[in-house]
C-alpha positions in Angstrom: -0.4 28.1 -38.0 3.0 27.1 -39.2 4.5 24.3 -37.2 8.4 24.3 -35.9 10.4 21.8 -36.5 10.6 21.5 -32.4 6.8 21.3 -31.5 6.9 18.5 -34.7 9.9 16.4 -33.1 8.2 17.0 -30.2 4.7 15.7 -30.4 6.7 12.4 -32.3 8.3 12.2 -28.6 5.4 12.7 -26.5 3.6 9.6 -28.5 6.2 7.4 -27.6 8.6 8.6 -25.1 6.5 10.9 -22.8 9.1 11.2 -19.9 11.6 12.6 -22.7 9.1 15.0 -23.5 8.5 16.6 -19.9 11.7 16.9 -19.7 12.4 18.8 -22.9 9.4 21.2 -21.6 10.8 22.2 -18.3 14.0 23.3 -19.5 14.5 27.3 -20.0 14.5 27.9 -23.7 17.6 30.6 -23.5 19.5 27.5 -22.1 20.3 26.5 -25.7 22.0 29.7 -26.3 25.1 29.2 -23.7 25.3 25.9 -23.8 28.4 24.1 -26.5 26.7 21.3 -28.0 28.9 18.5 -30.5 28.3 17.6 -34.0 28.6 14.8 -35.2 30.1 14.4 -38.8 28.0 14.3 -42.0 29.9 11.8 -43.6 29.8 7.9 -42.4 32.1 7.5 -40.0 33.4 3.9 -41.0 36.0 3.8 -38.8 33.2 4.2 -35.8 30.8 1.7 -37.0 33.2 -0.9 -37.5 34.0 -0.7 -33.4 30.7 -0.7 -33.1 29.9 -4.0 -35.2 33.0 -5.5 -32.5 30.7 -4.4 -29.5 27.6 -5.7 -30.9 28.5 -8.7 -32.7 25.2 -11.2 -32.5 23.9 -9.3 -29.1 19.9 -8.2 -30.1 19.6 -5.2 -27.6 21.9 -2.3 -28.1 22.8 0.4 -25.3 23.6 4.1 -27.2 25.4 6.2 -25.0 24.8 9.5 -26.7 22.3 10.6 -29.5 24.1 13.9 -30.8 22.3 14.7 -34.4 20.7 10.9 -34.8 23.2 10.5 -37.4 25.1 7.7 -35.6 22.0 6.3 -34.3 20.3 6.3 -38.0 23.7 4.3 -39.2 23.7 1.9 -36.5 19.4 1.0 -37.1 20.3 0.7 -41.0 23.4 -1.6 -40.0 21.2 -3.4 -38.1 17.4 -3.6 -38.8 16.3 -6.7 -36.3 18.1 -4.8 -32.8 16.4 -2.7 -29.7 18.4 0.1 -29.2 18.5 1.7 -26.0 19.7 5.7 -26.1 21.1 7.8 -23.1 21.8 11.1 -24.3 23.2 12.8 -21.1 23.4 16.3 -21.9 19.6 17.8 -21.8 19.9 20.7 -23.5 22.6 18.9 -26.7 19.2 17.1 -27.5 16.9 19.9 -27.0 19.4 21.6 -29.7 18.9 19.2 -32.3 15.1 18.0 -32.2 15.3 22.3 -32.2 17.9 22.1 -35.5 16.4 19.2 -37.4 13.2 17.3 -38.5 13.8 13.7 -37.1 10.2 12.1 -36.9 11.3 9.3 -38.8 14.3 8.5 -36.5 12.3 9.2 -33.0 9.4 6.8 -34.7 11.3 3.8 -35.7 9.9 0.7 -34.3 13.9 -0.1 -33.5 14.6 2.9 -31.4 12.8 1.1 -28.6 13.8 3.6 -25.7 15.0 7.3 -25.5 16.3 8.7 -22.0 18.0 11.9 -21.4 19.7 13.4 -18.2 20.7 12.3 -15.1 17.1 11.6 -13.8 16.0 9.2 -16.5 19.1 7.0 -16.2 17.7 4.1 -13.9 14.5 4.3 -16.5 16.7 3.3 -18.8 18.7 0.2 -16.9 15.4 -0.7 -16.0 13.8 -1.4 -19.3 17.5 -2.9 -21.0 17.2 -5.2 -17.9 13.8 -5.7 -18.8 14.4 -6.5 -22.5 18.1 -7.8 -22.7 18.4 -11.5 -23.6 21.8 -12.3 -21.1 24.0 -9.6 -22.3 23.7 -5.9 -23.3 26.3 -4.4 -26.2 27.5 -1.0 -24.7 28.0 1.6 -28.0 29.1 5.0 -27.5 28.7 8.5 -29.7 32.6 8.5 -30.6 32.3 12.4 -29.2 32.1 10.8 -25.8 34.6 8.2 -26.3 36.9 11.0 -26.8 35.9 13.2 -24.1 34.4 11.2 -21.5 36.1 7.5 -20.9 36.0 7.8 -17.2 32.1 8.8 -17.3 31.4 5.5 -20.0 33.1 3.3 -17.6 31.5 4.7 -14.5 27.7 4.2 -16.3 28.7 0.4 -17.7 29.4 -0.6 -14.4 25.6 0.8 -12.8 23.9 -0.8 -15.7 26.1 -3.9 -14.6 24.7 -3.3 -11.1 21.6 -2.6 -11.8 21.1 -5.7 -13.8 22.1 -7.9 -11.3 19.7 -6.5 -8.5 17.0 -6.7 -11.4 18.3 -10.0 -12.0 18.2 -11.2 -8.2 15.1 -9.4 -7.3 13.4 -11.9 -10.5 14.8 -15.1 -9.0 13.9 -14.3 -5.7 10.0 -13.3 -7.0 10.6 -16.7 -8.4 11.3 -18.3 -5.6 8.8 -17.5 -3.3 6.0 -16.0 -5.8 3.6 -18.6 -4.5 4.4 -18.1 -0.8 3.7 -13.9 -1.9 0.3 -14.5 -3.5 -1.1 -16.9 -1.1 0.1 -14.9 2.0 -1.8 -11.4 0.3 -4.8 -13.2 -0.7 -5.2 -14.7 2.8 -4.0 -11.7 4.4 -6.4 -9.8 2.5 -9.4 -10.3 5.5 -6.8 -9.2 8.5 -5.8 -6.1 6.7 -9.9 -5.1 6.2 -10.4 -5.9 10.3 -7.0 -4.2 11.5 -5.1 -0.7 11.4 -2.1 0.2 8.8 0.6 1.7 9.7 -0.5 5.2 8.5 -3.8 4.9 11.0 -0.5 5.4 13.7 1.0 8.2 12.0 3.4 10.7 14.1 1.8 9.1 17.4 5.6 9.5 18.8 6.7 12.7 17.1 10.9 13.5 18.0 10.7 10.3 19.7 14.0 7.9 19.4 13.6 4.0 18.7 15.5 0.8 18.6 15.3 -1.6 15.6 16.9 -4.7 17.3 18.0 -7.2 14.5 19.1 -10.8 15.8 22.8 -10.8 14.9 25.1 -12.3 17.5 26.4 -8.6 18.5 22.7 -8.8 20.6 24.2 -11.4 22.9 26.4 -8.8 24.8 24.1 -5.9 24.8 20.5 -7.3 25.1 20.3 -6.3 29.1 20.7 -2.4 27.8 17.3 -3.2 25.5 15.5 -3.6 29.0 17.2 -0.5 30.1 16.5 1.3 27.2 12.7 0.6 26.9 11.0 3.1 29.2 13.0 5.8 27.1 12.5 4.8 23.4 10.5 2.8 21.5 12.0 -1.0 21.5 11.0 -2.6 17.7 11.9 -6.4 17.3 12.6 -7.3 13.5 12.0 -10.4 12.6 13.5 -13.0 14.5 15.3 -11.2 17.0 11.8 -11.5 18.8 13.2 -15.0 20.0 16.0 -13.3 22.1 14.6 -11.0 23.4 11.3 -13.4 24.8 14.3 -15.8 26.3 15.4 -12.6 27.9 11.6 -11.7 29.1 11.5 -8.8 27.3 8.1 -7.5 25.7 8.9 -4.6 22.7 6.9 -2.4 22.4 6.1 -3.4 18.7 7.3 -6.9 17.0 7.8 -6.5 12.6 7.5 -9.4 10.4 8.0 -9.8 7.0 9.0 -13.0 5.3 6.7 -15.0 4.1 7.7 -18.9 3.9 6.1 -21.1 6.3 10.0 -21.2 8.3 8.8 -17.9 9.7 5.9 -19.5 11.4 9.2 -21.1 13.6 10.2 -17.6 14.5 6.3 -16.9 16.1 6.3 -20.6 17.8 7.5 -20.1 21.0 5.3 -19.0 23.4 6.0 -15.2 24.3 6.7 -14.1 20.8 3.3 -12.9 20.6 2.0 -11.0 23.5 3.5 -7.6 22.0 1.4 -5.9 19.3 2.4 -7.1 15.9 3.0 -5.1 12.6 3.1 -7.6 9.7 3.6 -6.8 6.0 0.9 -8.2 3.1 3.3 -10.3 2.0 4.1 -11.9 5.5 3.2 -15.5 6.7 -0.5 -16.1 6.9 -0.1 -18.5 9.7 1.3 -16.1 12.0 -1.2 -13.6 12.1 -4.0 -16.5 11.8 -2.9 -16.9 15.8 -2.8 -13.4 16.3 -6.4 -12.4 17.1 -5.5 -9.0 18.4 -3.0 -5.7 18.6 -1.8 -5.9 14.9 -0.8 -3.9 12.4 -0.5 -4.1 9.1 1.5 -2.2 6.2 1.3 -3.1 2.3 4.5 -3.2 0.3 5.9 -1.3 -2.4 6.2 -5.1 -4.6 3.2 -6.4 -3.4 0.9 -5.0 -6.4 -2.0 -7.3 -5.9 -2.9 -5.9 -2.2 -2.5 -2.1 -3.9 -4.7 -3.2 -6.3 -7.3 -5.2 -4.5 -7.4 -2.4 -1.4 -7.2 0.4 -3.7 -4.4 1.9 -2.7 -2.3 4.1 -5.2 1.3 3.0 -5.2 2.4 6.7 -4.1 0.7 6.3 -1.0 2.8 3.5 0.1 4.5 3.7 3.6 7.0 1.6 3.6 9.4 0.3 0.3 10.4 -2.9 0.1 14.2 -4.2 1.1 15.5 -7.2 1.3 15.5 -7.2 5.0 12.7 -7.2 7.6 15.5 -4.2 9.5 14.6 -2.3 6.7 10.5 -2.2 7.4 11.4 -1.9 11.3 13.3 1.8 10.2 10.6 2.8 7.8 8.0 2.3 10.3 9.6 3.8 13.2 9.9 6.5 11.1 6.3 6.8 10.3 5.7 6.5 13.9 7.7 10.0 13.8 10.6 8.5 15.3 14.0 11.1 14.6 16.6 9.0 15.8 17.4 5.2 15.0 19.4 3.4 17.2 20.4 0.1 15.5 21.4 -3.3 17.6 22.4 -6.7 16.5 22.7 -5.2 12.9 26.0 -7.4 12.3 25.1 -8.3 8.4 28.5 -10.5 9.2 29.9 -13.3 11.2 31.7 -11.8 14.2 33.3 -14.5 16.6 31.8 -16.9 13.9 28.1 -16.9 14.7 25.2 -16.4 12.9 22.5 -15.4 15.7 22.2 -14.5 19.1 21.3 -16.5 22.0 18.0 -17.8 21.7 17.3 -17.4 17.9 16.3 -20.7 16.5 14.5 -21.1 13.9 17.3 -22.7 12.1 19.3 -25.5 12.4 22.1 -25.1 14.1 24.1 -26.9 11.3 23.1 -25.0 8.6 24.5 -21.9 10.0 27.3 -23.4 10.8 27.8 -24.1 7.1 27.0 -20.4 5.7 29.4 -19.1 8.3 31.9 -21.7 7.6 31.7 -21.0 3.6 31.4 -17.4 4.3 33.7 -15.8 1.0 33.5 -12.2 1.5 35.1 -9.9 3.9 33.3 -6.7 5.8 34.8 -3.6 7.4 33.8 -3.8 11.0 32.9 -0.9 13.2 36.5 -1.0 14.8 38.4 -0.9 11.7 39.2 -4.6 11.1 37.2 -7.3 9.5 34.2 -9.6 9.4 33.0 -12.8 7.6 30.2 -12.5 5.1 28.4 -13.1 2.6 26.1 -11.5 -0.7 23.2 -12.0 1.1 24.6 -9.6 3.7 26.0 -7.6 1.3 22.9 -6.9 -0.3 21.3 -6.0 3.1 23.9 -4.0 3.9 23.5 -2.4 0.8 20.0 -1.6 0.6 19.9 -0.6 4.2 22.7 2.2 3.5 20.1 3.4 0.3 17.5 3.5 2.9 19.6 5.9 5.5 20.5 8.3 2.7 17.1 8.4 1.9 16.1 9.4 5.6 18.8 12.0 5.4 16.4 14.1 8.0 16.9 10.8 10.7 19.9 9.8 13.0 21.1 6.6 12.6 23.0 5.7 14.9 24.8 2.1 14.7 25.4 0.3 18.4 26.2 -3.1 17.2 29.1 -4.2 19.4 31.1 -6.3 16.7 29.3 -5.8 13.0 29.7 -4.3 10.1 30.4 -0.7 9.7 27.2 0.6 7.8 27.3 4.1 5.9 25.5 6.5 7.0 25.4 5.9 10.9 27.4 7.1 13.3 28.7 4.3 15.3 28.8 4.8 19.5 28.7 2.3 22.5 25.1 1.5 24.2 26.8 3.0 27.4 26.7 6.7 25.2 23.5 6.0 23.6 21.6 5.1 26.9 22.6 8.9 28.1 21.5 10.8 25.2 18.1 9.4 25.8 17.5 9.2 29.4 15.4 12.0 29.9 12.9 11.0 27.0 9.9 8.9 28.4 8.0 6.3 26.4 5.4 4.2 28.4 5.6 0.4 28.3 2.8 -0.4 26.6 2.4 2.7 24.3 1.7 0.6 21.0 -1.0 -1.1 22.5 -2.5 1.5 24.7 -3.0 3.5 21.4 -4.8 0.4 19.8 -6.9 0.0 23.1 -7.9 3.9 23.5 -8.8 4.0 19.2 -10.1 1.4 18.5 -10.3 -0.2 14.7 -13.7 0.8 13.5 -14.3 -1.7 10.3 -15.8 -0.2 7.5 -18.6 -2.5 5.8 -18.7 -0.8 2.5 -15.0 -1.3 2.0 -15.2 -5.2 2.7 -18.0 -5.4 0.2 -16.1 -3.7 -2.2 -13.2 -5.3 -1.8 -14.7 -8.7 -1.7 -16.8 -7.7 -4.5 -13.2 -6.9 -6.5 -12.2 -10.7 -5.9 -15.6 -12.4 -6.5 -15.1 -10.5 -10.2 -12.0 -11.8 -11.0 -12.4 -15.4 -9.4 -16.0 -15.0 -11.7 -13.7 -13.6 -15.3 -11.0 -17.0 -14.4 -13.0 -19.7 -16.6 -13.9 -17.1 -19.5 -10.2 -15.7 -19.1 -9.1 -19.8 -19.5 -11.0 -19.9 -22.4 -9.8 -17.0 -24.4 -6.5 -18.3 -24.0 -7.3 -22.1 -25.1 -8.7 -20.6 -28.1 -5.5 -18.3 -28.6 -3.6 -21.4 -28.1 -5.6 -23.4 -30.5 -4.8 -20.7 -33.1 -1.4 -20.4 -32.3 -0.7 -24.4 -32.9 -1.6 -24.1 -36.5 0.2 -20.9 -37.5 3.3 -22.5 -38.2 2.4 -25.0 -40.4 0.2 -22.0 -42.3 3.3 -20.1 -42.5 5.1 -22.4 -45.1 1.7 -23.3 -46.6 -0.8 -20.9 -46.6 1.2 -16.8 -45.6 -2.1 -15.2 -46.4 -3.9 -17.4 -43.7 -1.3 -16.9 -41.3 -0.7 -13.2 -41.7 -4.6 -13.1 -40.9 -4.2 -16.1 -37.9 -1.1 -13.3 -36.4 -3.2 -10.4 -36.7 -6.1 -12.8 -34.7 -3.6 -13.7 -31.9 -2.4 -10.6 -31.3 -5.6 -8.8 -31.1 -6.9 -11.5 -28.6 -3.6 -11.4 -26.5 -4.4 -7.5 -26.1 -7.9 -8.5 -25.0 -6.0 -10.9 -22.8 -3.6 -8.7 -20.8 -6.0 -5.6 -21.0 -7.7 -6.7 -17.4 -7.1 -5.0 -14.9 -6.4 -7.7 -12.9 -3.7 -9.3 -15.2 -0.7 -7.7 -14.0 -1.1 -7.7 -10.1 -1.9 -11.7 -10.4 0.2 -12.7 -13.6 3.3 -11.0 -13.1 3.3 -12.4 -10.0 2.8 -15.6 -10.3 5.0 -15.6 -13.4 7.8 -13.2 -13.1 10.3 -15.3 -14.8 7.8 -16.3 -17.6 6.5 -12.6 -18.4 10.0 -11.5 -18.0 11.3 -14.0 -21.1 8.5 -12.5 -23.0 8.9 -9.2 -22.5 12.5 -10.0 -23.6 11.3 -11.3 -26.8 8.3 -9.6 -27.6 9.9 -6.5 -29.6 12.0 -8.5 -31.1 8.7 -10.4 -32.6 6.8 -7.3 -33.4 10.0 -6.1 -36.0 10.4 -9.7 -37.7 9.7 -9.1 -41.1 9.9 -12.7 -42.0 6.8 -14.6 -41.6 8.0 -17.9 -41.0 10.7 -17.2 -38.3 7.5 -14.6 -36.9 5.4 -17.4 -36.5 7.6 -19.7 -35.2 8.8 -16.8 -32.3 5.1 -16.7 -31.6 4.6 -20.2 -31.2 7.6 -20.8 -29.3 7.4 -17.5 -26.9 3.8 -16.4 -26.8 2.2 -20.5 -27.1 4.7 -21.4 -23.8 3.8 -18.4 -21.5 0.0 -18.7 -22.2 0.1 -22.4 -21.3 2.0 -22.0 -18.3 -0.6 -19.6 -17.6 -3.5 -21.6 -17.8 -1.7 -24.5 -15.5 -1.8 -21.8 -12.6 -5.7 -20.8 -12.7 -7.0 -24.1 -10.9 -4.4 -23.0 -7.9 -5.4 -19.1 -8.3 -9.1 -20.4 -8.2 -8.4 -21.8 -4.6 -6.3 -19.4 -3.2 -9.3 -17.0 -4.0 -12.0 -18.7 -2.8 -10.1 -19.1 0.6 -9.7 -15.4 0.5 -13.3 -14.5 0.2 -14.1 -17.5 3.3 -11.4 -15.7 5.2 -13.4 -12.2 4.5 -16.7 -13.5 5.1 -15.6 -14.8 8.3 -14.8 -10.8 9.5 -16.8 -9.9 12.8 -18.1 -6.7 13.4 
């Protein structure tokens, strides 16, 4: 059997770029026929390259956009043999026309072509692994075909990546931040979730039904007596702190969400009241909060929170509700699950309307420090009336990912009540007053949550504590030998480069040692759920430099990249397996501790 040079090109792609490859597969073949492809020109084009040296100057990870016949792509990886490139060719069926035209294993194989993405749909793969790799800044190339032809559309895709790095960037620091809180509270939440429902146990229980996510912006203040009005007619959910006004108030919803999980939380759950309705808490959420809940909760696992997937068992597709970067966000999701068709939002100001920060009753915070944020406030909102609000990036980014989340939902009605916020996209906004008749023939009984909890109740399932217990005793049992691969990889890894100037032969071997181990390291199962958790920052800088360490040639600089990169992450590693230890063993009390 004679082999084209397609099914060749294309068995190089499927080794290393397999997306690519499914692509290429589901396009119609005749497609290639009617479709006007470029060429690029034989001949180097110097002119080309030297713009291109300006863009890239001393930056190590290249973004292509464009990969035509290679031949720009080949000249930039010969002009530079220690970058990443990153290649977007846009146009499917251009690329299915070349790997169809020409032989170009050699190009798709080199170690330097680090990722290939074509189309639309594999753009965000793309910003995601430059954000992953890029050390600070990103040089931004481009075919000179679509410099000629398509300005507007290079502009348009350098500012997403610009976008899409900073979320990437923000979403690290805030894993950062609170990566301790988010292990902890998942590892002690662990036994709640095994003796409680999730929210897909309640799925559909209030098909066509319409509920209110009531967020604790200072919009609330005027409105709240409508959410006592509204409540035998929709479902009444209270996101995060907006609990506390609504307990001054004397209301009861009929469900309470919370999500954060620093101990300041515990503040919002404090006051007597704010827990008599039935709670739904994320994995991620305060431990402390549901520790005083003994009863009527809920629970939902995360998108992010990868080590209660992976301890639970739960495939990352099944997920109910995605993570945002605000509790308003789970509230919608669930309501949705509940089978909820229409959202009514209140309190959603993501501003500073009339200068406040919360609505009567909410606090958690000092008083002071809110005046601060809303007296620094540097950004500027469009309100629902057509003027302006206060704000800040925080809200911002809220606002932002809540108006992903509607379009999303496109088969839901938002509909945006907040007296005095911010006009969100995606909602249509109308008084309470016009709301309150749309829904006053629909019926929802006062405690319908909790009636469902008392009339089904949670049967526990013995064989999947043991297993999941037995899933933690194993990794808390692999810790010491896990700490003792990596003190001897350390060990190794002090001496190579000192053996590098003296003894190459030795070292070359000492490399080939510390690499093997490393993959017998970060092969575990476990590793990724825990580790990239607890270090996001850490595996982050790594993963920046670890290409960049596998194409060093020079044996010296190799092993003083692996020392420097490899030697700091694996010792910051070991310093956070005494405090892994404990959280563990408090998480297998906590299971032990489940009644029947």
């Amino acid at each position: 059997m004679v082999l084209t040079i397609l099914s060749l090109n294309l068995t190089a792609i499927q080794n290393r770029f397999p997306q690519v490859a499914s692509t290429i597969l589901s396009l119609e073949p005749t497609g290639v026929k009617d479709h006007k492809t470029y060429n690029e020109p034989i001949e180097k084009d110097h002119i080309w390259l030297e713009a291109v040296q300006q863009s890239v100057e001393n930056i190590e990870c290249v973004f292509v956009y464009g990969f035509g016949q290679g031949l720009g792509i080949a000249d930039i990886l010969e002009m530079y043999p220690d970058r990443l490139l990153f290649v977007y060719e846009p146009d499917e069926y251009q690329f299915l026309n070349s790997i169809n035209s020409y032989d170009m294993r050699s190009l798709l194989e080199h170690p330097n072509l680090y990722w290939l993405a074509i189309g639309d749909s594999q753009l965000n793969s793309l910003f995601y692994m430059a954000s992953v790799h890029m050390q600070r800044e990103l040089a931004f190339v481009a075919l000179r075909h679509y410099l000629e032809v398509e300005m507007d559309v290079l502009r348009d895709v350098k500012e997403k990546l610009e976008e899409y790095n900073h979320t990437y960037e923000s979403n690290q620091r805030t894993h950062h931040l609170f990566r301790q809180d988010w292990i902890r509270n998942s590892m002690y939440q662990m036994a709640g979730m095994l003796s409680s429902p999730s929210i897909d146990d309640l799925k559909f229980s209030f098909p066509g039904s319409t509920a209110f996510i009531i967020a604790s912006g200072p919009s609330l203040q005027q409105d709240i007596e409508w959410v006592r009005r509204v409540q035998p007619h929709a479902l009444v959910i209270a996101a995060g702190s907006s609990i506390q006004a609504l307990v001054k108030e004397g209301i009861q919803p009929h469900l309470a969400v919370t999500l954060d999980g620093g101990i300041i939380n515990d503040r919002v759950f404090s006051q007597p009241g704010t827990l008599e309705a039935p709670l739904l808490y994320g994995s991620t959420s305060y431990f402390g909060i549901t520790d005083r809940k003994q009863k009527d909760t809920v629970h939902f696992v995360l998108s992010n929170d990868h080590i209660s997937q992976y301890y639970l068992g739960i495939d990352r597709t099944q997920i109910a509700i995605t993570a945002t970067p605000t509790v308003v966000g789970s509230a919608i999701q669930a309501a949705v699950w509940l089978g909820a068709r229409r959202v009514v939002l209140m309190g959603q100001d993501l501003s500073f309307p009339g200068n406040k920060f919360y609505a009567d009753g909410v606090g958690h915070i000092e008083a002071s420090h809110n005046a601060s944020i809303v007296e620094k406030a540097p950004q500027q909102v469009l309100n629902v009336h057509g003027g302006y609000n206060a704000t800040n990036e925080s809200f911002l980014f809220m606002k932002d990912a809540l108006e992903n989340l509607f379009a999303a939902l496109s088969s839901v009605e938002f509909i945006n009540t907040t007296r005095n916020g911010a006009a969100l996209e995606g909602t249509v906004w109308k008084p309470i007053e016009e709301v309150y008749n749309m829904i006053a023939e629909e019926h929802i009984e006062h405690d319908a949550i909790a009636n469902i909890q008392r009339n089904q109740p949670f049967i526990i399932n013995r064989n999947r504590i043991e297993e999941v217990r037995g899933k933690i005793q194993y990794t808390l049992n692999d810790f010491s030998q896990f700490r003792e691969e990596l003190k001897v990889m350390l060990k190794t890894i002090g001496n190579i480069r000192g053996w590098s100037r003296m003894k190459p032969l030795k070292c070359h071997n000492a490399i080939v040692e510390i690499e093997q181990r490393w993959t017998s390291i970060v092969s575990r199962d476990w590793f990724v759920p825990i580790i990239e958790t607890i270090l996001p920052l850490e595996i982050g800088l790594f993963d920046q430099q670890q290409p960049l360490i596998a194409i060093e040639q020079n044996l010296s600089r190799k092993a003083d990249m692996i020392h420097e990169h490899l030697g700091k992450l694996a010792n910051e590693i070991v310093d956070k397996i005494p405090m892994l230890e404990e959280l563990f063993v408090e998480s297998i009390r906590r299971i032990d501790h489940i009644k029947s």
